[in-house]
Backbone as JSON Lines, residues from 0, in Angstrom:
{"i":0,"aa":"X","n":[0.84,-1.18,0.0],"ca":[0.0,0.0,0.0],"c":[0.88,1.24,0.0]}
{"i":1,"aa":"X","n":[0.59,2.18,-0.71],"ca":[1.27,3.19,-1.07],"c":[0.29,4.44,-0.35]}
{"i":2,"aa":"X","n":[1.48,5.6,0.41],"ca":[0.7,6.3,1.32],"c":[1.34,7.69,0.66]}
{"i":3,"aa":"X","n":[0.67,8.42,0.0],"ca":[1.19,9.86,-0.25],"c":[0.51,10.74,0.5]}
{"i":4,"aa":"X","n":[1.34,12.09,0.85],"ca":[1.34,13.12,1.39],"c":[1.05,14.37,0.61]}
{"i":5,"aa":"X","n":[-0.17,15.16,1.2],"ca":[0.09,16.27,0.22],"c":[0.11,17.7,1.0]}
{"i":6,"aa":"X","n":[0.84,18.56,0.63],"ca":[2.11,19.76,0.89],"c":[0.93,20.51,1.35]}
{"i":7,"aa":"X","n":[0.7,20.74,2.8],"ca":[0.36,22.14,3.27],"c":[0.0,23.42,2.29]}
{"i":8,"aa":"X","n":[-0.9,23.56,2.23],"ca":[-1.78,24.83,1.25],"c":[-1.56,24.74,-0.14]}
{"i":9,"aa":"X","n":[-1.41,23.21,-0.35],"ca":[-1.79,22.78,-1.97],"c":[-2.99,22.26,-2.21]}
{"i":10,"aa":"X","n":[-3.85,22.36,-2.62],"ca":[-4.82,21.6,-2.84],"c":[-4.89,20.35,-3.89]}
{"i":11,"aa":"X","n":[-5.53,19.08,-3.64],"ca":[-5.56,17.81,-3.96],"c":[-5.99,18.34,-5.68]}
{"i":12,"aa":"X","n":[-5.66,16.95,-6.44],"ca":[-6.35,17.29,-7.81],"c":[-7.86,17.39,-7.89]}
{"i":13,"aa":"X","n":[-8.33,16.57,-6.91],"ca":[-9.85,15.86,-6.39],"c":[-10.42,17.17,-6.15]}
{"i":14,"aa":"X","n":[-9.74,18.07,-5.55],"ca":[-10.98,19.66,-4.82],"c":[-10.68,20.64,-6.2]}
{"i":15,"aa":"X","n":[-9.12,20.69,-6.75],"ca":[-9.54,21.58,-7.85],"c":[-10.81,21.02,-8.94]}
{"i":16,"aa":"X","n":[-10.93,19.72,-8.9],"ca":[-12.01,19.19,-10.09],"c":[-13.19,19.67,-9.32]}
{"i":17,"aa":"X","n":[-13.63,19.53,-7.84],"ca":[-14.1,19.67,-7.11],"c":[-14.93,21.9,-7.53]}
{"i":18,"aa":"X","n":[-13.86,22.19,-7.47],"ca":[-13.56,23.42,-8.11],"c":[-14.3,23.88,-9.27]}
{"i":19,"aa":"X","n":[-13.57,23.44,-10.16],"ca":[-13.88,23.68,-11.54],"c":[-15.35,23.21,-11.62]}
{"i":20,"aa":"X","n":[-15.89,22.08,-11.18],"ca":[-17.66,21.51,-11.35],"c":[-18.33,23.12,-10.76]}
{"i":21,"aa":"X","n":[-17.61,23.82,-9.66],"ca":[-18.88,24.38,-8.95],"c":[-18.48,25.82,-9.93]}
{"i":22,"aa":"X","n":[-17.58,26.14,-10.8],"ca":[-17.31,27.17,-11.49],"c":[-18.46,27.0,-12.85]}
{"i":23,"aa":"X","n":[-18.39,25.96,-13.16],"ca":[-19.64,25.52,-14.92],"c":[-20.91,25.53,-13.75]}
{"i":24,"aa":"X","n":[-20.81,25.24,-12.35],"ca":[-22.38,25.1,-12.14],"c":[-22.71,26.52,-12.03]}
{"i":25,"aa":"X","n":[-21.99,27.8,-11.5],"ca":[-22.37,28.97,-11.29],"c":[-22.18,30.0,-12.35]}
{"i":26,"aa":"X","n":[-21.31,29.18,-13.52],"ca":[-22.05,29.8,-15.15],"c":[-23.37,29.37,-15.59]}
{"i":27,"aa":"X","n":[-23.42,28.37,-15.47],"ca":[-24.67,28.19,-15.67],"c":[-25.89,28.65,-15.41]}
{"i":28,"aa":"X","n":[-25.45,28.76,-13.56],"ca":[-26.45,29.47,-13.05],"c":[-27.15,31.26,-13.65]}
{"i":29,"aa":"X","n":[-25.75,31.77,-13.61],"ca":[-26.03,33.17,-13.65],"c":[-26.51,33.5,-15.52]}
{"i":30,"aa":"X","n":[-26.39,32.24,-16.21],"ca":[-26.56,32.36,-17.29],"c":[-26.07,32.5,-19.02]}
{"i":31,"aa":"X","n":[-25.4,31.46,-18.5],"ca":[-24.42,30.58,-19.62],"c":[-25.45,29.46,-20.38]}
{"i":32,"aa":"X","n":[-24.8,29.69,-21.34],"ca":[-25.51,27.92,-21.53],"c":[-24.2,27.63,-23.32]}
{"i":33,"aa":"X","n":[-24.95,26.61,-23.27],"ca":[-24.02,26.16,-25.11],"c":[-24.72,25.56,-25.35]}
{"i":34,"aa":"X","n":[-24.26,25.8,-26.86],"ca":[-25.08,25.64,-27.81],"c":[-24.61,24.68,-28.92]}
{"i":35,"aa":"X","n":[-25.01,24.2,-29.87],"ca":[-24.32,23.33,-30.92],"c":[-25.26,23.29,-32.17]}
{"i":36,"aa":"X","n":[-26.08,24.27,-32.34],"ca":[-27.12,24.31,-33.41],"c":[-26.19,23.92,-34.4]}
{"i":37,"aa":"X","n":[-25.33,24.57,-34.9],"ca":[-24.57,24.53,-36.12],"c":[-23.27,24.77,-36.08]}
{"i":38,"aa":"X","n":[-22.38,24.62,-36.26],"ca":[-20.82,24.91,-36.28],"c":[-20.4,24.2,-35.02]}
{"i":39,"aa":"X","n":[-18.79,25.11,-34.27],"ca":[-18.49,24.17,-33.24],"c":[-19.6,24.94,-32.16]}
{"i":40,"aa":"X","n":[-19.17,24.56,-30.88],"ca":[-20.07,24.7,-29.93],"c":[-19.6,25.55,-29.19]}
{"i":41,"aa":"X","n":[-20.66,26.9,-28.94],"ca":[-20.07,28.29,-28.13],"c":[-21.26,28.28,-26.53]}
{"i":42,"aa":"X","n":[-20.15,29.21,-26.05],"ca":[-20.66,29.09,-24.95],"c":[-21.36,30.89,-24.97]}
{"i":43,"aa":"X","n":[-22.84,30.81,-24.29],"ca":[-23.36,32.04,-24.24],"c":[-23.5,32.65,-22.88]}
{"i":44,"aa":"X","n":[-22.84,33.98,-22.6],"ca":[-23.08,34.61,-21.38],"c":[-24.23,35.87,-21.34]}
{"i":45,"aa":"X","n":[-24.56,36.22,-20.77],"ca":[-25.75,37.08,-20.02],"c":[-24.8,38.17,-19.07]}
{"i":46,"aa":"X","n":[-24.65,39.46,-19.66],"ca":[-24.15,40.35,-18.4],"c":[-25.5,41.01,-18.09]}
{"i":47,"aa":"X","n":[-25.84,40.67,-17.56],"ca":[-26.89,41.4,-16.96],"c":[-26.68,43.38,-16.64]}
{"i":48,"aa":"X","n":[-25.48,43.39,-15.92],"ca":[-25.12,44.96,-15.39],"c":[-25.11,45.77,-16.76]}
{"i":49,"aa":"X","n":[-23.9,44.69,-17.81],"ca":[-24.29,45.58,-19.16],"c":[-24.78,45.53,-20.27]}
{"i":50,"aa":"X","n":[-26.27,44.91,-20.27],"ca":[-27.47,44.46,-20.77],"c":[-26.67,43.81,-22.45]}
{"i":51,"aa":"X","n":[-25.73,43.24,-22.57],"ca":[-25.2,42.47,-23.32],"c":[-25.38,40.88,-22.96]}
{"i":52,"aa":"X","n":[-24.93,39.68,-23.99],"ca":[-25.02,38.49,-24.66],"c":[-23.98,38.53,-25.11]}
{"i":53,"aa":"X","n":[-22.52,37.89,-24.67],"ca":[-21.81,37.63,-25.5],"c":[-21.47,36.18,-25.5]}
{"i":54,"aa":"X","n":[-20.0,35.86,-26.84],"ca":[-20.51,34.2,-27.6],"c":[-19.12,34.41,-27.21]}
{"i":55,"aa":"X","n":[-18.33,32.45,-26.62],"ca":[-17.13,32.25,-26.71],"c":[-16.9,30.94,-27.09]}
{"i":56,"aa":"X","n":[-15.98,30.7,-27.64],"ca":[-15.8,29.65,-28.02],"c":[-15.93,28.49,-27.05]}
{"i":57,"aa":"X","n":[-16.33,27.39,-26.81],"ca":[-16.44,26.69,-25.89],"c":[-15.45,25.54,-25.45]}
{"i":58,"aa":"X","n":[-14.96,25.53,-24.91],"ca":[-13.39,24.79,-24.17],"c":[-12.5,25.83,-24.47]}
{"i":59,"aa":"X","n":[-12.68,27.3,-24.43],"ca":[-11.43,28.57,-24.3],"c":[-11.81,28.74,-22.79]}
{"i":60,"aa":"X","n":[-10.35,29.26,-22.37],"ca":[-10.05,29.69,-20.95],"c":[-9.56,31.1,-21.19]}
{"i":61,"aa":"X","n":[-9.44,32.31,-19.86],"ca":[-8.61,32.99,-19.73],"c":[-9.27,34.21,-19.87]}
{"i":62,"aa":"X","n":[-8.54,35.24,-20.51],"ca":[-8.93,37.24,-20.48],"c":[-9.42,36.9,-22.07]}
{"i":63,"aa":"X","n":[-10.37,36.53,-22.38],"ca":[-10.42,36.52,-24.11],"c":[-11.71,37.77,-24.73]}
{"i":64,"aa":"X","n":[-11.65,37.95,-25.37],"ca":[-12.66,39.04,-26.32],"c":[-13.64,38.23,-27.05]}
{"i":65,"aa":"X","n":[-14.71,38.18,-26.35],"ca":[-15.76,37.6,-27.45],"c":[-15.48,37.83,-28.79]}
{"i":66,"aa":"X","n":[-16.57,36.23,-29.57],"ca":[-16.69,36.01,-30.6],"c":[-17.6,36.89,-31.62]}
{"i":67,"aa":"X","n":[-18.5,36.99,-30.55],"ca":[-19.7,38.18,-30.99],"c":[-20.27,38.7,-29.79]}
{"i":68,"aa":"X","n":[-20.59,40.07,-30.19],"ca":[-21.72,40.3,-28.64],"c":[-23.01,41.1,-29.6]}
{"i":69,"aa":"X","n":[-24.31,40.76,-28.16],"ca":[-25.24,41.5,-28.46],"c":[-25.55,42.56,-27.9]}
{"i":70,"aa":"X","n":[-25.4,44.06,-28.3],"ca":[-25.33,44.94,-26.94],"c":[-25.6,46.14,-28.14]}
{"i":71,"aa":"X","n":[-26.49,46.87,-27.26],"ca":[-26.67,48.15,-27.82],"c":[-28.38,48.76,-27.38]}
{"i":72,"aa":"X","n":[-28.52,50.12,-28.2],"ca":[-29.71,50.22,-27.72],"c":[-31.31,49.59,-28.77]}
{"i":73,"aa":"X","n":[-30.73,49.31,-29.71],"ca":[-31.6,48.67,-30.75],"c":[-31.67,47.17,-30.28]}
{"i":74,"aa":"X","n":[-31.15,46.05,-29.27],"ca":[-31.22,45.21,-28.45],"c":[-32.54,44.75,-28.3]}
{"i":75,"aa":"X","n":[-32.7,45.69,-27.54],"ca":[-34.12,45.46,-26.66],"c":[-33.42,45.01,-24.98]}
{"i":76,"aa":"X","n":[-32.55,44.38,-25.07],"ca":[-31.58,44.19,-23.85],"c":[-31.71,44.93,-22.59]}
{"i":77,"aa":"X","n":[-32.14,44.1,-21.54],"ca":[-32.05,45.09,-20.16],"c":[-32.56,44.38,-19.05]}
{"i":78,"aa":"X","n":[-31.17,43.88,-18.96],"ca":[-30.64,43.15,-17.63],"c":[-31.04,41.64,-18.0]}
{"i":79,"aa":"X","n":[-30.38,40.84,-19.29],"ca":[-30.92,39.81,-19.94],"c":[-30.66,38.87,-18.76]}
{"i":80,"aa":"X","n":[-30.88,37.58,-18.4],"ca":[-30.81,36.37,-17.15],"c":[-30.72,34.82,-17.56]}
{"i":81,"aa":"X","n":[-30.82,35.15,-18.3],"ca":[-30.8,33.35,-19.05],"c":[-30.82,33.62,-20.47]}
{"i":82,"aa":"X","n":[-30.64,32.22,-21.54],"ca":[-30.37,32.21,-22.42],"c":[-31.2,30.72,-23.08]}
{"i":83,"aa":"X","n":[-31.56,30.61,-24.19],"ca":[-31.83,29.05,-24.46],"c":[-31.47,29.46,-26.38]}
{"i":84,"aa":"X","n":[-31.08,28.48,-26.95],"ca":[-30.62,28.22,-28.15],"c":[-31.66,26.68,-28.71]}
{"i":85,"aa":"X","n":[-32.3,27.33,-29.91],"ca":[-33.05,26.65,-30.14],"c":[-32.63,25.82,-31.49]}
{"i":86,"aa":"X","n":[-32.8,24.92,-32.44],"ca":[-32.26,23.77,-33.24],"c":[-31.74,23.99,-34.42]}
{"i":87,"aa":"X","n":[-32.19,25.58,-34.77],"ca":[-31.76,26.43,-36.34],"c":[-30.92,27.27,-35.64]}
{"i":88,"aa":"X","n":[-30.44,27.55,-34.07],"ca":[-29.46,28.35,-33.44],"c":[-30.33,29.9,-33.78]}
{"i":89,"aa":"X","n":[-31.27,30.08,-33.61],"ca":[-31.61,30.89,-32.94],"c":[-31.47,31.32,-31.36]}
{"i":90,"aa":"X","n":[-31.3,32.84,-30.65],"ca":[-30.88,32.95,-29.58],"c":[-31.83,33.54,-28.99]}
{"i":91,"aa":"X","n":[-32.49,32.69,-27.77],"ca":[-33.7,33.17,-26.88],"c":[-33.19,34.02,-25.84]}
{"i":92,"aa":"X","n":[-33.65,35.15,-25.62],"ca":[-32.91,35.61,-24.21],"c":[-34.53,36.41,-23.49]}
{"i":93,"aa":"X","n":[-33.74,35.65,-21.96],"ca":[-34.88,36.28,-21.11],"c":[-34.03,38.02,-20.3]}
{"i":94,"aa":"X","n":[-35.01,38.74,-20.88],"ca":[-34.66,39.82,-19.92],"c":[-34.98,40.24,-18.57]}
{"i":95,"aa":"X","n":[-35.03,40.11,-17.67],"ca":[-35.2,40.55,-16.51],"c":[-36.26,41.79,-16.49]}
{"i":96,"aa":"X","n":[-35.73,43.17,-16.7],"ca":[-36.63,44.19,-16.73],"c":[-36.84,44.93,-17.73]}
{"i":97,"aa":"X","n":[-37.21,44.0,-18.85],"ca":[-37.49,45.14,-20.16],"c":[-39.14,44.99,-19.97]}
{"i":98,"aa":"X","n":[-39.65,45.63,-21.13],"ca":[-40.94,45.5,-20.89],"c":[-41.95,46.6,-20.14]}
{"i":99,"aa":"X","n":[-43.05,46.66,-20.57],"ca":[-43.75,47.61,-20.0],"c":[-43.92,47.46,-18.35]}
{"i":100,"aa":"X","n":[-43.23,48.55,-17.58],"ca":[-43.41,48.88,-16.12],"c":[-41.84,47.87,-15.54]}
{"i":101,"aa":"X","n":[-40.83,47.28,-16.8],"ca":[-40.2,46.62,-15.86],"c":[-40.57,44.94,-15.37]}
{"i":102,"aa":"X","n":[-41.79,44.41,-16.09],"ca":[-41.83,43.3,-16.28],"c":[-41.3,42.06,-16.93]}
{"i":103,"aa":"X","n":[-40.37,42.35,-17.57],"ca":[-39.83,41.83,-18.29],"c":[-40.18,41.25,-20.12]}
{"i":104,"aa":"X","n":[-39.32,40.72,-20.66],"ca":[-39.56,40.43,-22.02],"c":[-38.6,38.9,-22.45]}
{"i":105,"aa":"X","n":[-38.89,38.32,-23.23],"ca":[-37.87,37.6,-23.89],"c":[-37.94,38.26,-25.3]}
{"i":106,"aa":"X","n":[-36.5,38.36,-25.71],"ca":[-36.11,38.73,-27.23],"c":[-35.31,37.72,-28.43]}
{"i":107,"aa":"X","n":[-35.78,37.26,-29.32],"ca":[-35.29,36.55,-30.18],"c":[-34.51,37.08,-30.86]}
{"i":108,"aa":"X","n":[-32.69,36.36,-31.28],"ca":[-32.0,37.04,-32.13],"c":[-31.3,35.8,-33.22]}
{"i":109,"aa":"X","n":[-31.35,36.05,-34.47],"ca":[-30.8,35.02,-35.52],"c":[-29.55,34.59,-34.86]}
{"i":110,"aa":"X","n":[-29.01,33.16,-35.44],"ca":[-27.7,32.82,-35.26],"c":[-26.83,33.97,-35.17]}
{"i":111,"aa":"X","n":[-26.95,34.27,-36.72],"ca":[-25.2,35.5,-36.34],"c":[-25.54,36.79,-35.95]}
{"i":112,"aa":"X","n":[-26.43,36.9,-35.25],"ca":[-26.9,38.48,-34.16],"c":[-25.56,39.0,-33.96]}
{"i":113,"aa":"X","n":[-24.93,40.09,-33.8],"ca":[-23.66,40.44,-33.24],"c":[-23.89,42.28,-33.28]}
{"i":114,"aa":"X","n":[-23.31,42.52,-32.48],"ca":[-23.77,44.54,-32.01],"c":[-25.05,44.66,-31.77]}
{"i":115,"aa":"X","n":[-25.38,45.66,-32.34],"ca":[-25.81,46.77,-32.09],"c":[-27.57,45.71,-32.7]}
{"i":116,"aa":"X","n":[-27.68,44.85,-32.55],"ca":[-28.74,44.26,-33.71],"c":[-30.43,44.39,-32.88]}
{"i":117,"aa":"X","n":[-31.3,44.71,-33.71],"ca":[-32.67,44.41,-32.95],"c":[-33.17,42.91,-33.15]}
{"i":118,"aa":"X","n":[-33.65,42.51,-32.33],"ca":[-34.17,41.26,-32.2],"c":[-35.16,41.3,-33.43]}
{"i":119,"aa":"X","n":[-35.14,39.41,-33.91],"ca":[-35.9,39.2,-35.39],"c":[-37.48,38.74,-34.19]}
{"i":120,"aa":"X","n":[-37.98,39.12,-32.86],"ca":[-38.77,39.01,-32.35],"c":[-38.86,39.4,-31.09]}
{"i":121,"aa":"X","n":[-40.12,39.47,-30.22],"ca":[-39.97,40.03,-28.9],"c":[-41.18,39.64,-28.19]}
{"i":122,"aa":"X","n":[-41.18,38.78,-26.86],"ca":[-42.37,38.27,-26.39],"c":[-42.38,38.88,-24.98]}
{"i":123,"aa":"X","n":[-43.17,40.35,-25.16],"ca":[-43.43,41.13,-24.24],"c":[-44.78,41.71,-24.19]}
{"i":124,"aa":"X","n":[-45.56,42.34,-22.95],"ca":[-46.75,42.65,-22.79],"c":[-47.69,41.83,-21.8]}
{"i":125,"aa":"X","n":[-48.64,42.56,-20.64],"ca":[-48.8,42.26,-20.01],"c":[-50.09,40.98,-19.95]}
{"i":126,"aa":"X","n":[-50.56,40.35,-21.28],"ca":[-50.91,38.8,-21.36],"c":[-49.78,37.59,-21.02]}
{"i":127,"aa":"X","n":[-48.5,38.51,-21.4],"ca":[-47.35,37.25,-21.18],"c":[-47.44,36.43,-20.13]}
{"i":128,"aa":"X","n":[-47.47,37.28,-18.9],"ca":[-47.45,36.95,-17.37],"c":[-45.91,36.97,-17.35]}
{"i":129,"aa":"X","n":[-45.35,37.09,-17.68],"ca":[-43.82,37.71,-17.44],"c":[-43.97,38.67,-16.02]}
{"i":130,"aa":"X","n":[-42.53,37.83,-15.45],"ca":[-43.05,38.95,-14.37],"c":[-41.1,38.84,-14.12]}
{"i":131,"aa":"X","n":[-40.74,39.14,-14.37],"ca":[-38.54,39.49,-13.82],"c":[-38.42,38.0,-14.48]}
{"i":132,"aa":"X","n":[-38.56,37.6,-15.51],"ca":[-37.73,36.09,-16.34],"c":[-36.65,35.88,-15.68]}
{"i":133,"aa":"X","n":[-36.3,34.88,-15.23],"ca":[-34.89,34.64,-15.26],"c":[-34.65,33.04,-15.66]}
{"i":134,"aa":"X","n":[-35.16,32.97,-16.32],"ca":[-35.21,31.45,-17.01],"c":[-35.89,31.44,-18.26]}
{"i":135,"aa":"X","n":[-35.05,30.37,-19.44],"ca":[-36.1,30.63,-20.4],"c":[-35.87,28.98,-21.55]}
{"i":136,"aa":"X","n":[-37.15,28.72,-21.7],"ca":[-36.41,26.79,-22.02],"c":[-37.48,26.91,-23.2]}
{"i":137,"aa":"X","n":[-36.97,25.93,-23.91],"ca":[-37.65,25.21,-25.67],"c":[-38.0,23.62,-25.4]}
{"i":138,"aa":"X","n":[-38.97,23.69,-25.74],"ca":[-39.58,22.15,-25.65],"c":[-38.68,21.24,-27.3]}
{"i":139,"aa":"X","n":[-39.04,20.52,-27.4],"ca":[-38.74,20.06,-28.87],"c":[-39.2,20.35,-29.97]}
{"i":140,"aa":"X","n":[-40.48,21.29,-30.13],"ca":[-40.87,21.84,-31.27],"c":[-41.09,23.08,-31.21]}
{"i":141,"aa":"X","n":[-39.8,23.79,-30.43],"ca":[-39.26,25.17,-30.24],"c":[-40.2,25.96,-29.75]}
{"i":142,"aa":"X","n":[-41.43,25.81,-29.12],"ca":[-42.05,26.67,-28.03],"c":[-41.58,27.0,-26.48]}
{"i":143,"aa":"X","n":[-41.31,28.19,-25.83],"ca":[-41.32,28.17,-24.97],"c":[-41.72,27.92,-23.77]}
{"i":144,"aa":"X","n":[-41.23,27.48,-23.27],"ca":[-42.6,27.16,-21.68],"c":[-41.99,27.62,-20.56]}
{"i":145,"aa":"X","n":[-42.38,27.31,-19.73],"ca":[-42.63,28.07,-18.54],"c":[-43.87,27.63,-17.47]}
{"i":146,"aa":"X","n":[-43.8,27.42,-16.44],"ca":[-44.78,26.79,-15.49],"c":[-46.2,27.43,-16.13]}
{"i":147,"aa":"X","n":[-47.09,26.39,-16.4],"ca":[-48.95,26.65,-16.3],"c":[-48.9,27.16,-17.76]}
{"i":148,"aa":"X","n":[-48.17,27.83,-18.69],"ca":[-48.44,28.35,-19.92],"c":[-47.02,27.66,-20.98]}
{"i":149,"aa":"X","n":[-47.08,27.85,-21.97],"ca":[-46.74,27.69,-23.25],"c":[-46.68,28.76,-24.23]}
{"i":150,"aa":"X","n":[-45.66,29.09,-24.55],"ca":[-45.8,30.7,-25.4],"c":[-45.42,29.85,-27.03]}
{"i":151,"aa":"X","n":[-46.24,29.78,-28.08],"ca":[-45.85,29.61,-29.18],"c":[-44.49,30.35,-29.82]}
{"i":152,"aa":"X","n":[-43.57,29.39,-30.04],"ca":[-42.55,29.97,-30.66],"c":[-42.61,31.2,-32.13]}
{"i":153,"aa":"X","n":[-42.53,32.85,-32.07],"ca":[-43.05,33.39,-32.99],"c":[-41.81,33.2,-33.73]}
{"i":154,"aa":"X","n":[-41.0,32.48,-34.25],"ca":[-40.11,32.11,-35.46],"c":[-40.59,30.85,-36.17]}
{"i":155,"aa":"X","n":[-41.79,30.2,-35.28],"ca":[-41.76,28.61,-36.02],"c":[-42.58,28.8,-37.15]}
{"i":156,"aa":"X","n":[-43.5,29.61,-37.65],"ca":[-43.75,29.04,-39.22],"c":[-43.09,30.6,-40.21]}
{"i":157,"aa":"X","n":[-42.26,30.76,-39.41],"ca":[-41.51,31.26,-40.97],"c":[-40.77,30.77,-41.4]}
């Protein structure tokens, strides 16, 4: 039996993996997700503070410059919280407080959305029942849902 020792204020390989799981669980959380509609597979962030969406390549580390971002005032963007990518890579984003009074909105943007772009859709207004989104999911025939309702996907018959 073999007994190793490990060095005072090193940490084991076991807690950095340990590590790294709770780093993808709290991207996730705050609103990451990936995607693989088409090409390789990017990872999508949500800054909420600066009502941007930006795209990174997925398995990159480090200080890097997005691939694309969505940010501007033609957006619709404001204080986006989640993200869902639907099977033609369209980009769902839930906003937090857009919307009339601050209720929020989700905004649809094509695959290659990048700047300053307005959403190719927008599911806002007070039938939504939107109330601060911070979640936003696609069933398999790209409708949104959400507890008790179902919002028809407005990209599916074009």
């Amino acid at each position: 039996m073999t007994v190793t020792r490990r060095q005072a204020g090193r940490p084991s390989s076991a807690w950095i993996l340990v590590a790294l799981a709770a780093v993808i669980a709290a991207a996730v959380a705050v609103g990451a997700r990936f995607a693989t509609a088409s090409g390789p597979p990017t990872l999508f962030i949500t800054n909420a503070n600066g009502n941007t969406v930006g795209q990174f390549p997925a398995g990159t580390f480090g200080n890097l410059v997005p691939t694309a971002s969505i940010g501007g005032m033609a957006t619709g963007l404001l204080s986006p919280s989640a993200i869902a990518i639907d099977s033609a890579g369209n980009i769902y984003v839930a906003n937090f407080a857009a919307g009339p009074g601050g209720t929020g909105s989700i905004t649809v943007y094509p695959p290659s959305a990048n700047g300053n772009a307005s959403p190719s859709a927008v599911i806002v207004g007070n039938e939504t029942q939107l109330a601060g989104p911070q979640g936003v999911a696609l069933d398999n025939h790209r409708n949104i849902c959400r507890s008790r309702i179902t919002v028809s996907d407005p990209l599916a018959n074009r």
